[in-house]
TORKOL-4160 file (C-alpha; in steps of 0.2 Angstrom, whole numbers, padded with zeros to 4 digits, m for minus):
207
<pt num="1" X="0170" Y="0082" Z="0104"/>
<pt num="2" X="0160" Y="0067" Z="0101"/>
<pt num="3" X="0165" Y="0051" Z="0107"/>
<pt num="4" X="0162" Y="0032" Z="0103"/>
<pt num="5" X="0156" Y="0031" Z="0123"/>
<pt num="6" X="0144" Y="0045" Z="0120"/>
<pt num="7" X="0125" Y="0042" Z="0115"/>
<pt num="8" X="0122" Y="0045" Z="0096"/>
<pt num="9" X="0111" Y="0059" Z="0093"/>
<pt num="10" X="0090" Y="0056" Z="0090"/>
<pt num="11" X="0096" Y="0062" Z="0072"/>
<pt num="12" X="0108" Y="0048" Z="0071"/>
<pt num="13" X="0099" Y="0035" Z="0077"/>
<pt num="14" X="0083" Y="0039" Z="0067"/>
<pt num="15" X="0094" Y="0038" Z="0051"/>
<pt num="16" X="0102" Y="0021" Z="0056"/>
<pt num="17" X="0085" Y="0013" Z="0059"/>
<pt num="18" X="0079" Y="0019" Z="0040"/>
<pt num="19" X="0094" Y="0015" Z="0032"/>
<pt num="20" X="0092" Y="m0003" Z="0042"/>
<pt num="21" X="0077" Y="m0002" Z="0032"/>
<pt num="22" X="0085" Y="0002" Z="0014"/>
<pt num="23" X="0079" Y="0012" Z="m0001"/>
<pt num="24" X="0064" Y="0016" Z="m0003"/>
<pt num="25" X="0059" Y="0016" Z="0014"/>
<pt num="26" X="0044" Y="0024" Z="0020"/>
<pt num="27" X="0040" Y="0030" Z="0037"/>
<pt num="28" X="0031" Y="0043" Z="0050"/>
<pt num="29" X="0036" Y="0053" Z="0063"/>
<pt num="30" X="0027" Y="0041" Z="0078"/>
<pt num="31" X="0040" Y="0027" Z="0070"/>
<pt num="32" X="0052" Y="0034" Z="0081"/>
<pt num="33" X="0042" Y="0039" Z="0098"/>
<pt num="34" X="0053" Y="0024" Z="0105"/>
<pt num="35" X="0068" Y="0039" Z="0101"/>
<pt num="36" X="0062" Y="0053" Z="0110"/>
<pt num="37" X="0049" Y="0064" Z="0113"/>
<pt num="38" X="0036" Y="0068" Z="0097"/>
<pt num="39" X="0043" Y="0086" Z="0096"/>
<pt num="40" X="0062" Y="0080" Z="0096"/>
<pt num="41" X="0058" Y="0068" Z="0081"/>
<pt num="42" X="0051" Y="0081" Z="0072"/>
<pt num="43" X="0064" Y="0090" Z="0075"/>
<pt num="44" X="0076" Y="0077" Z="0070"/>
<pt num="45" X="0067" Y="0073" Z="0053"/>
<pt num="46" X="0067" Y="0092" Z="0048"/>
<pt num="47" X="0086" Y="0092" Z="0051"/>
<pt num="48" X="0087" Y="0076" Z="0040"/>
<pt num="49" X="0077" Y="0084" Z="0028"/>
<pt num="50" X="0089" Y="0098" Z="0028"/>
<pt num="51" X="0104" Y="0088" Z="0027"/>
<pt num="52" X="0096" Y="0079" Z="0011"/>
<pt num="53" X="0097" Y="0061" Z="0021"/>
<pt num="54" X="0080" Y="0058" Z="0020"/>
<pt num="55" X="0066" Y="0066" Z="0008"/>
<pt num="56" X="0048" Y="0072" Z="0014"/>
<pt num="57" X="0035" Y="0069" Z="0000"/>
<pt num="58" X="0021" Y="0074" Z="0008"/>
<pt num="59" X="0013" Y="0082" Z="0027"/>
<pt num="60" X="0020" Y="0069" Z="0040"/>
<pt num="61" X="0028" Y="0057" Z="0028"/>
<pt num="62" X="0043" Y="0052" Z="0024"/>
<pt num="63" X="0058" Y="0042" Z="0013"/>
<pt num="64" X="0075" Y="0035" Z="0010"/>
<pt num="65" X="0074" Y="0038" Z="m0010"/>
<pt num="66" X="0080" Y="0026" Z="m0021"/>
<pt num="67" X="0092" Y="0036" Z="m0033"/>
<pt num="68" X="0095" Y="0030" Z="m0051"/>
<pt num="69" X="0108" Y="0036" Z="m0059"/>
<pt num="70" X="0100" Y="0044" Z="m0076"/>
<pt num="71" X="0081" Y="0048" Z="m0068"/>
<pt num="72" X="0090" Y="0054" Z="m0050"/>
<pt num="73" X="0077" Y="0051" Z="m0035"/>
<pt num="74" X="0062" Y="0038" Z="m0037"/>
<pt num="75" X="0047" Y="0041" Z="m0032"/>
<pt num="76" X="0041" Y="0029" Z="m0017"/>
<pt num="77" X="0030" Y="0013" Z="m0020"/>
<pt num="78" X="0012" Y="0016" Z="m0018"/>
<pt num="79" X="0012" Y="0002" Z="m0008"/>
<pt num="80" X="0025" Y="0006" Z="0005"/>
<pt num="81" X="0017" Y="0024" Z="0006"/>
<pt num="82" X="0001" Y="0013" Z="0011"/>
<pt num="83" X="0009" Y="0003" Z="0025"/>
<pt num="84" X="0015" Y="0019" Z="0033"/>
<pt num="85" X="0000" Y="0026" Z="0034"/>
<pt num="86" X="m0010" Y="0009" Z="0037"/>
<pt num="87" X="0004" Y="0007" Z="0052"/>
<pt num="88" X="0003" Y="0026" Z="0059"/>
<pt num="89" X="m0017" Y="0027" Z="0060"/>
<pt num="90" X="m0018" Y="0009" Z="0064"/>
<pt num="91" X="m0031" Y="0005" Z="0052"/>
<pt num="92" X="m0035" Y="m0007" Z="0037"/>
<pt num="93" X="m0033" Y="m0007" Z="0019"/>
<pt num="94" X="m0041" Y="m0014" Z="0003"/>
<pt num="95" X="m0033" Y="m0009" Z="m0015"/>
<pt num="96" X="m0047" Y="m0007" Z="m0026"/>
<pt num="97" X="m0053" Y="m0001" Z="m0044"/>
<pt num="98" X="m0041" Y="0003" Z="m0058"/>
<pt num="99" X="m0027" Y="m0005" Z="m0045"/>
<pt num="100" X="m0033" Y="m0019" Z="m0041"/>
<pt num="101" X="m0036" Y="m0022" Z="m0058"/>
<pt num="102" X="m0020" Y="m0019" Z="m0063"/>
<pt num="103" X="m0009" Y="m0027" Z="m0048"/>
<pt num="104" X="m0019" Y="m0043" Z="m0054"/>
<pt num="105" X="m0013" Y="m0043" Z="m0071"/>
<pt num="106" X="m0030" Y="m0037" Z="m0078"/>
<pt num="107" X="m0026" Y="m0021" Z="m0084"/>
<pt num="108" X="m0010" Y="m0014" Z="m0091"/>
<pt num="109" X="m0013" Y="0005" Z="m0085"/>
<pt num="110" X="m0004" Y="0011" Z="m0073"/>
<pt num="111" X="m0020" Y="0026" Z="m0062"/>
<pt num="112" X="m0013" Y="0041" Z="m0060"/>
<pt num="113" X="m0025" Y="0041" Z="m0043"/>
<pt num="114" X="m0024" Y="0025" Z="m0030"/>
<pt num="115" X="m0039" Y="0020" Z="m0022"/>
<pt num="116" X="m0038" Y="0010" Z="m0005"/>
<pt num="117" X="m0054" Y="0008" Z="0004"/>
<pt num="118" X="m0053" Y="0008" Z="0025"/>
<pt num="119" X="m0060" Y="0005" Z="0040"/>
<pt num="120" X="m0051" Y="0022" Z="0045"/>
<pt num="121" X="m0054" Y="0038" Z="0038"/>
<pt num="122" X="m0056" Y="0046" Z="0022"/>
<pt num="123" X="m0041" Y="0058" Z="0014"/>
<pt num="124" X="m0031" Y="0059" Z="0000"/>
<pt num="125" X="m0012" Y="0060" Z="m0001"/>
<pt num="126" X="m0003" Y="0067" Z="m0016"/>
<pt num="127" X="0016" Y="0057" Z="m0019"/>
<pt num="128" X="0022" Y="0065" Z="m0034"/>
<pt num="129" X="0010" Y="0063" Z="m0049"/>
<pt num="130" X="0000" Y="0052" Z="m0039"/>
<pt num="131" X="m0015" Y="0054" Z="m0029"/>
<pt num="132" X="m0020" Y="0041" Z="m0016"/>
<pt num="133" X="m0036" Y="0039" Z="m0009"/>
<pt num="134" X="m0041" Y="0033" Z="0003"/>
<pt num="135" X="m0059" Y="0029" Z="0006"/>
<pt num="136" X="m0071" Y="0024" Z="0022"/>
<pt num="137" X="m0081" Y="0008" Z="0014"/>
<pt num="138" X="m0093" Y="m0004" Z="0024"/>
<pt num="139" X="m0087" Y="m0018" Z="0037"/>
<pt num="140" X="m0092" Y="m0030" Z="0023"/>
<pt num="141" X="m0079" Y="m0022" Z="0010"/>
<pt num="142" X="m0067" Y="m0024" Z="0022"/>
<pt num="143" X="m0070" Y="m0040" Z="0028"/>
<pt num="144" X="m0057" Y="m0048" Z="0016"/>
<pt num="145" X="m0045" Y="m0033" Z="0018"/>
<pt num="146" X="m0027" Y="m0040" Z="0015"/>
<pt num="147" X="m0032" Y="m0056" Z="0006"/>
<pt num="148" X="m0031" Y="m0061" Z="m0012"/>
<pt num="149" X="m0050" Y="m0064" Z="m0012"/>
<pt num="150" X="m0052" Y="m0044" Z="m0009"/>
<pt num="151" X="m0040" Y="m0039" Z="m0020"/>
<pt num="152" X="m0050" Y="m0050" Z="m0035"/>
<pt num="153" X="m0067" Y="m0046" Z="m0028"/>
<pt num="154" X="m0063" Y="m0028" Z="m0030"/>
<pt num="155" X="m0053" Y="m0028" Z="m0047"/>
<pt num="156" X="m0070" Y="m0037" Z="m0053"/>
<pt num="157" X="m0081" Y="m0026" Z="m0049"/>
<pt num="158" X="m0069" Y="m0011" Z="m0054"/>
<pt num="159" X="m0070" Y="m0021" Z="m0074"/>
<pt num="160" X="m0089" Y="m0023" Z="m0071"/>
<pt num="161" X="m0099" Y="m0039" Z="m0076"/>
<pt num="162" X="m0100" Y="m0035" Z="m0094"/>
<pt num="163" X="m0082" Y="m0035" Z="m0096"/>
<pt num="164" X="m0076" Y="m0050" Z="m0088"/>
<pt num="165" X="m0071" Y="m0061" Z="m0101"/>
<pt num="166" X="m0063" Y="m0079" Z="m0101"/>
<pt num="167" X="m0045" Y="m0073" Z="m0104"/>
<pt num="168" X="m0047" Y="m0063" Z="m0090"/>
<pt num="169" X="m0054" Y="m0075" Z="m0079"/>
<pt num="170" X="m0039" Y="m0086" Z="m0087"/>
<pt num="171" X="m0026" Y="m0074" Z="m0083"/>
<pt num="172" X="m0033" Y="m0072" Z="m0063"/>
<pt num="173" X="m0032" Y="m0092" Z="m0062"/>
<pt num="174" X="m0014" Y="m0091" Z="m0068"/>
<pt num="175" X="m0008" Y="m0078" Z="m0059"/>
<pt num="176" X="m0016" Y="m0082" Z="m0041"/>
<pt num="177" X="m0010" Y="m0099" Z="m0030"/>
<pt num="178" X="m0019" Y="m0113" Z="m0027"/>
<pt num="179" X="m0023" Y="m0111" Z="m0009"/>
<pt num="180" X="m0029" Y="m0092" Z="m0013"/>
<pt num="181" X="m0040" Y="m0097" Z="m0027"/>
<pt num="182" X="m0048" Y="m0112" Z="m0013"/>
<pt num="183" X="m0048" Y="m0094" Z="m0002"/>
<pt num="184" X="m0059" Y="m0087" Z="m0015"/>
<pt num="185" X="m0074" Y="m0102" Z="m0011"/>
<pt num="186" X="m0074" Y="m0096" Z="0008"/>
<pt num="187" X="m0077" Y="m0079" Z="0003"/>
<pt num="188" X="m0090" Y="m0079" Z="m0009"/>
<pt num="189" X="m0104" Y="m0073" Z="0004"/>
<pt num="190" X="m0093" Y="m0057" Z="0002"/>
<pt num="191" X="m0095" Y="m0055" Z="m0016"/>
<pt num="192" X="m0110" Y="m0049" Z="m0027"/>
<pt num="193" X="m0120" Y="m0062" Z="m0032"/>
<pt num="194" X="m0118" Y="m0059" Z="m0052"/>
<pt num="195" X="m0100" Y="m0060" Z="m0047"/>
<pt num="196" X="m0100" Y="m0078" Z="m0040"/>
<pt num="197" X="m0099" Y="m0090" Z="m0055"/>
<pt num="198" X="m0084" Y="m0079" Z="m0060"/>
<pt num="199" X="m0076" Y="m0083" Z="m0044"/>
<pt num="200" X="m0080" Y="m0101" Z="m0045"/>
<pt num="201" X="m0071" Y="m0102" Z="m0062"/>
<pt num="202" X="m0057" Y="m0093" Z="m0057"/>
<pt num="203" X="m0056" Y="m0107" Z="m0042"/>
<pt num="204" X="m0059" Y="m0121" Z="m0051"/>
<pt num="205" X="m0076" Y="m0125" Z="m0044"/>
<pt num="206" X="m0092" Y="m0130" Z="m0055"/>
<pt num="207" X="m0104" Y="m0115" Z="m0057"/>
């Protein structure tokens, strides 16, 4: 019989720390290694999966799934499945094309396939009807990984130069703060040249 003085099973303690985290949570096996041993979190994560505590949605990743009450389970952000993955492989990533485009407001359509570029390898996940990719780019691509200026390097160059109207460049000036906008000055020298008086507009700078 299980007692209060007893220690709390891998199981137990795996689940704890994900609910600690809330729906929607994503997470790998080698979140837990501070549990057990690699083969006892497996272990633990196929009996969670079992019990229908957590949900696996693809090889080696995992969720708490948020639950509405007409739809029943949610699919996971694309975003929290790319910190799990960013956190497991310890590696850097860049959204880019169709969403970058469309987390800066730029576009309204929503890809049916993610693209992240990275300093790690390349692979694809599938979550659902999604497709992530991500994909190995240069040491220059990822020299403004995780920064505004990136993001809007990248959703430029996913619109392409003849595209790139003044209500867009508008829309980016509205939507990005001041001290990101001043970011977007320092990393000109990252950006396509043809890109550059687009940047400054968007920044506020003279071309």
């Amino acid at each position: 019989m299980t007692t209060a003085s007893q220690p709390r099973s891998v199981d137990q303690r795996i689940l704890a720390l994900v609910k600690r985290r809330g729906d929607g949570a994503v997470f790998v096996p080698t979140d837990f290694l501070a549990l057990g041993s690699r083969r006892a979190v497996d272990v633990a994560l196929h009996r969670l999966v079992k019990r229908g505590a957590i949900r696996r949605i693809a090889r080696g990743i995992y969720d708490l799934p948020r639950r509405h009450r007409v739809l029943g389970e949610i699919a996971p952000s694309v975003d929290a499945v790319a910190r799990a993955l960013a956190g497991r492989d310890e590696i850097r990533l860049q959204p880019s094309g169709a969403y970058a485009a469309n987390l800066l407001g730029l576009t309204e359509q929503v890809p049916m396939r993610v693209v992240f570029l990275t300093d790690g390898a390349s692979r694809r996940v599938r979550i659902g009807a999604t497709t992530i990719e991500l994909r190995r780019t240069t040491p220059r691509n990822m020299a403004t990984a995780g920064r505004v200026s990136g993001m809007v390097i990248q959703a430029l160059r996913a619109i392409g130069e003849r595209h790139i109207t003044p209500e867009r460049l508008a829309r980016l000036r509205r939507a990005i703060p001041a001290a990101e906008r001043a970011r977007l000055l320092k990393d000109l020298r990252f950006a396509p040249a043809w890109m550059h008086p687009h940047l400054r507009a968007v920044a506020g700078a003279s071309r």
